[in-house]
N, C-alpha and C positions, 0 to 999 in steps of 0.2 A: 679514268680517274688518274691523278698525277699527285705524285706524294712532292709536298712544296717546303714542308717543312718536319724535320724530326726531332724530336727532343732526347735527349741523353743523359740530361742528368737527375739523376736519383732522386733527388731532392724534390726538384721542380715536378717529377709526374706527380711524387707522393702529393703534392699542395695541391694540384689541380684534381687529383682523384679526392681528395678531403672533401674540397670547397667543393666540388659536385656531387658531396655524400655517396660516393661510390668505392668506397676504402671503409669495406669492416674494421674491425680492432685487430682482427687475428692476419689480416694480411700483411705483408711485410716480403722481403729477400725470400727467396727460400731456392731450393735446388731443382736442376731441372727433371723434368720428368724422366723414368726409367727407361730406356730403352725397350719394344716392343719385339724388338729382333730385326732378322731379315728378313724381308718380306720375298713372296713368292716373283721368283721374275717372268713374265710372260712375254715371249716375240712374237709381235705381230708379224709376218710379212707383209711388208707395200711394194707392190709392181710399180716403181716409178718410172720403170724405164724401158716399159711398153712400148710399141709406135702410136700415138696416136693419128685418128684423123683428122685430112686437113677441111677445116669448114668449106674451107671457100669450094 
């Protein structure tokens, strides 16, 4: 999938979320969500630099 076009302005999502009745009354701006923290960090090791074998 390829994003071909984005839209920016304000305005114009609100129209197009209206006219497809997808825009309650109470939606509008609002702030972004809270922060949930740091999350746990996990290292995997990858051996990528194994020898491998050759097919042939």
């Amino acid at each position: 999938m390829k994003v071909i076009a984005v839209i920016e302005d304000e305005e114009v999502i609100y129209r197009i979320l209206a006219h497809l009745h997808l825009l309650a009354p109470e939606d509008g701006p609002r702030a972004p969500p809270k922060s949930a923290g740091l999350r746990e960090l996990i290292y995997e090791p990858v051996f990528d630099d194994l020898p491998w074998m050759d097919p042939a």
